[in-house]
VEXTIFI-595665 format. One line per 10 residues: number of its first residue (from 1); their letters; for each residue x, y, z of N, C-alpha, C. Coordinates in pm, whole numbers, plus 50000, padded with zeros to 5 digits. Atoms other than C-alpha are relative to their C-alpha. Layout:
<atoms>
NUM> A> X Y Z X Y Z X Y Z | ...
</atoms>
This chain:
<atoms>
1> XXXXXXXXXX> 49953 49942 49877 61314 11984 55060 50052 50140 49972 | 49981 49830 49977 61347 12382 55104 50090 50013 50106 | 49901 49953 49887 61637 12525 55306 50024 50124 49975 | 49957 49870 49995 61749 12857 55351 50126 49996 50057 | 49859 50057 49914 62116 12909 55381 50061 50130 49964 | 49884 49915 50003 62401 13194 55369 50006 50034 49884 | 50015 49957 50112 62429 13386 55089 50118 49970 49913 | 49864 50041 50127 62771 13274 54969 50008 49814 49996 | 50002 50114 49966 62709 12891 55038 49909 49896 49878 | 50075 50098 50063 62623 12641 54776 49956 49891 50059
11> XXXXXXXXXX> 50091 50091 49946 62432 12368 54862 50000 49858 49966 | 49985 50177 49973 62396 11960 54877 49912 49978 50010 | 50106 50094 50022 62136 11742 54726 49984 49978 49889 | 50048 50100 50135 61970 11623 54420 49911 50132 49926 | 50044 49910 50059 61841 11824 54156 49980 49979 49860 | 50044 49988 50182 61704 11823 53755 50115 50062 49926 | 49914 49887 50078 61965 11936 53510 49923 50060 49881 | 50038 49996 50099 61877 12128 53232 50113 50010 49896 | 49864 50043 50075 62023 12061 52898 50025 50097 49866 | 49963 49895 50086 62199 12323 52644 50007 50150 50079
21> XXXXXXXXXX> 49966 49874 49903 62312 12569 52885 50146 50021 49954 | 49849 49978 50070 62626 12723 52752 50020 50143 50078 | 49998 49868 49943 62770 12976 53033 50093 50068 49962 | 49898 49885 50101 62932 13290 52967 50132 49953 50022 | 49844 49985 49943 63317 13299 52948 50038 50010 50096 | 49927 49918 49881 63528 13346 53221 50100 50126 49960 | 49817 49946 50030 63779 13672 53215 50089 49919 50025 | 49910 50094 50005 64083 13569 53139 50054 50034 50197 | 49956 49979 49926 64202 13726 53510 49889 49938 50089 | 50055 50065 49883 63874 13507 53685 49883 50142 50015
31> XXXXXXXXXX> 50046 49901 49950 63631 13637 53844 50004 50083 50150 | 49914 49922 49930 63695 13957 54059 49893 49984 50164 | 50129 49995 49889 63465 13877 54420 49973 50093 50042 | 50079 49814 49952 63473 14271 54509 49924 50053 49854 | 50105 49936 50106 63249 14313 54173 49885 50002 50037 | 50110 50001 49947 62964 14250 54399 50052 50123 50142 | 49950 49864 49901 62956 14571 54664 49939 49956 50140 | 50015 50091 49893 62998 14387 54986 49856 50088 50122 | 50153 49935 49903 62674 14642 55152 49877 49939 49918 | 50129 50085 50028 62434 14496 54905 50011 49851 50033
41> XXXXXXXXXX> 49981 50121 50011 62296 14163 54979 49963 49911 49901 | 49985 50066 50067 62294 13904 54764 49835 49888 49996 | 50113 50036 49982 61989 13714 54695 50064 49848 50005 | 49968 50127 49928 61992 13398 54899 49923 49833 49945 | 50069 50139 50078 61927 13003 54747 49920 49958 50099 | 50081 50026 49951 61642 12867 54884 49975 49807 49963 | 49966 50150 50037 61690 12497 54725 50126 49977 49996 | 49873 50111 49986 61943 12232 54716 50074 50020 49883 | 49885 50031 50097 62274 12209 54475 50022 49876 50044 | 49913 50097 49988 62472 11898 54416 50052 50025 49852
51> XXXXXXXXXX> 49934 50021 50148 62715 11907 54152 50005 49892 49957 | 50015 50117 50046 62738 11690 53911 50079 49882 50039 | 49913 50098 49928 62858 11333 54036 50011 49910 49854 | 49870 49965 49976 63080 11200 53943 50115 50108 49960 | 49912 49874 50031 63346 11471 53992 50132 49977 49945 | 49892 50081 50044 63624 11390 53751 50103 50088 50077 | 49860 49942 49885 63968 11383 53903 50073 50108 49971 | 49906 49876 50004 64112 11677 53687 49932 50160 50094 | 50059 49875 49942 63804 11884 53906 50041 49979 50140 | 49981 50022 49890 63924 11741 54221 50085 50119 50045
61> XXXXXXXXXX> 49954 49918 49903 64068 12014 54477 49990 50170 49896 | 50023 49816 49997 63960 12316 54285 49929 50041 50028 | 50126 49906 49932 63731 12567 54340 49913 50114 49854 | 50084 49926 50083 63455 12715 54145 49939 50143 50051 | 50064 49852 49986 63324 13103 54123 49894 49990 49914 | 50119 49971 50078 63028 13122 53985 49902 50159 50028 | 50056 49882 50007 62852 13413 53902 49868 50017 49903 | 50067 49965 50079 62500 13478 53810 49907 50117 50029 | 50090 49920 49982 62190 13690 53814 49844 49965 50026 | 50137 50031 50006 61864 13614 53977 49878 50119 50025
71> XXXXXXXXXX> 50129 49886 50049 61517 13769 53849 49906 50008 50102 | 50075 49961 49905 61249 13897 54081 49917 49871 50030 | 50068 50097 49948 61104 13590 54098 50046 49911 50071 | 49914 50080 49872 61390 13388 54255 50057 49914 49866 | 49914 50104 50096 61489 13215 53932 50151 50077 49925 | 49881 49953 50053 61836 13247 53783 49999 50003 49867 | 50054 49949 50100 61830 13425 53461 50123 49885 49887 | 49921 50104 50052 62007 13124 53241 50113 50064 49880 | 49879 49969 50111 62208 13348 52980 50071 50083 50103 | 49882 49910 49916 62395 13527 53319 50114 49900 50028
81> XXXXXXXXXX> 49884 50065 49917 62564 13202 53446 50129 50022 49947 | 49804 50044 50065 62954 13214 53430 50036 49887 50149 | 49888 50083 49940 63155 12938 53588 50180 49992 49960 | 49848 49949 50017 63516 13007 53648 50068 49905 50122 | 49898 50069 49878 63789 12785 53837 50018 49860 49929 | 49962 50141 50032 63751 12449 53660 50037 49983 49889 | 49911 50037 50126 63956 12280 53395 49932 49908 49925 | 50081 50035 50076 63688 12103 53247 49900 50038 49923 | 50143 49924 50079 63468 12245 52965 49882 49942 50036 | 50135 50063 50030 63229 11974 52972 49938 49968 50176
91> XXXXXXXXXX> 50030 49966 49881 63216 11982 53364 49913 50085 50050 | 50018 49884 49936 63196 12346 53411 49829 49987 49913 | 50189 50012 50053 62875 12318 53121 49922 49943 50124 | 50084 50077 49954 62707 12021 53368 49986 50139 50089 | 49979 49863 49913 62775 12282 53685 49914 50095 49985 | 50105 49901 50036 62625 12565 53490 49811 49960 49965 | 50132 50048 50065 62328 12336 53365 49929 50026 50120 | 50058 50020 49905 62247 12246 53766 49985 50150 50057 | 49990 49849 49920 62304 12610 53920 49884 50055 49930 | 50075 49908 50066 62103 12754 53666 49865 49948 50070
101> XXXXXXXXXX> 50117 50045 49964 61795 12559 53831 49967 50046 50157 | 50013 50000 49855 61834 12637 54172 49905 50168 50016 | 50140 49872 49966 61556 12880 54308 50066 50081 50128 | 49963 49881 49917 61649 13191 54527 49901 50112 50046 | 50125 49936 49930 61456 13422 54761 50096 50172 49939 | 49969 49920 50097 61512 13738 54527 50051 50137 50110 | 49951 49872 49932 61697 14079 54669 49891 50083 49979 | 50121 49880 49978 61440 14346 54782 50035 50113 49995 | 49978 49840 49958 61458 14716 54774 49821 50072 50041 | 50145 49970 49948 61197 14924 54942 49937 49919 50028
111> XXXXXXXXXX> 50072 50060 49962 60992 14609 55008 49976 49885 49835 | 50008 50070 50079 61019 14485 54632 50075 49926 49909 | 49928 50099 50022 61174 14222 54484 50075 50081 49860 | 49915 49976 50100 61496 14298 54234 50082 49951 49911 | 49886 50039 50067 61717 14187 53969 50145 49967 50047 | 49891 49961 49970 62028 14126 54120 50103 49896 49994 | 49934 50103 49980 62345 13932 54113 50066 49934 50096 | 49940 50097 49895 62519 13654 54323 50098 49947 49963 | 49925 50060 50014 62780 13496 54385 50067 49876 50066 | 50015 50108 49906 62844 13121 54502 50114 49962 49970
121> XXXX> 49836 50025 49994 63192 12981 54575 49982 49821 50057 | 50009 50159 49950 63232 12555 54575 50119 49918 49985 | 49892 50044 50027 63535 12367 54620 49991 49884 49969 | 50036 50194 50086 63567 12003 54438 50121 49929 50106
</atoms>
């Protein structure tokens, strides 16, 4: 199933993880959401998220920033992901494993598709 949705909006459903995904650090101060320059847009997901289930209880009521970079083709470039907000290492890994799969309709300039980064915001 294909959806098209909001550019800051993660998504709900079922999905493949992949395995040995190790995302970047977080700064220690998080990440900053005006590092993206609110006139460009953001290249928009075109498939489903579901985080990983079950969501252990120390991830319950936070919120994740994630930050990556998807390539002209719509895929997310797997050494950009960062995940920032959760208190689980081995969480935030699963998280990064699934995100990294999700397919995106790539940012255009002039008419052609670009490099660019995103940023998706999910609360547990």
């Amino acid at each position: 199933m294909k959806v098209l949705f909001p550019f800051i909006a993660v998504l709900v459903a079922c999905s493949a993880a992949h395995s040995g995904l190790a995302p970047q650090r977080c700064p220690l101060t998080g990440i900053d959401p005006t590092s993206l320059v609110a006139t460009v847009e953001q290249p928009k997901p075109i498939e489903l998220f579901t985080p990983p289930l079950p969501i252990p209880t120390a991830v319950a009521g936070q919120r994740a920033t994630i930050r990556l970079v998807v390539d002209t083709a719509g895929a997310v470039m797997r050494d950009s992901v960062m995940v920032c907000g959760l208190s689980d290492a081995a969480y935030t890994r699963r998280v990064a494993e699934l995100v990294a799969a999700v397919r995106f309709a790539p940012r255009r300039v002039g008419g052609h598709p670009v490099n660019s980064p995103a940023l998706l915001v999910y609360s547990f």
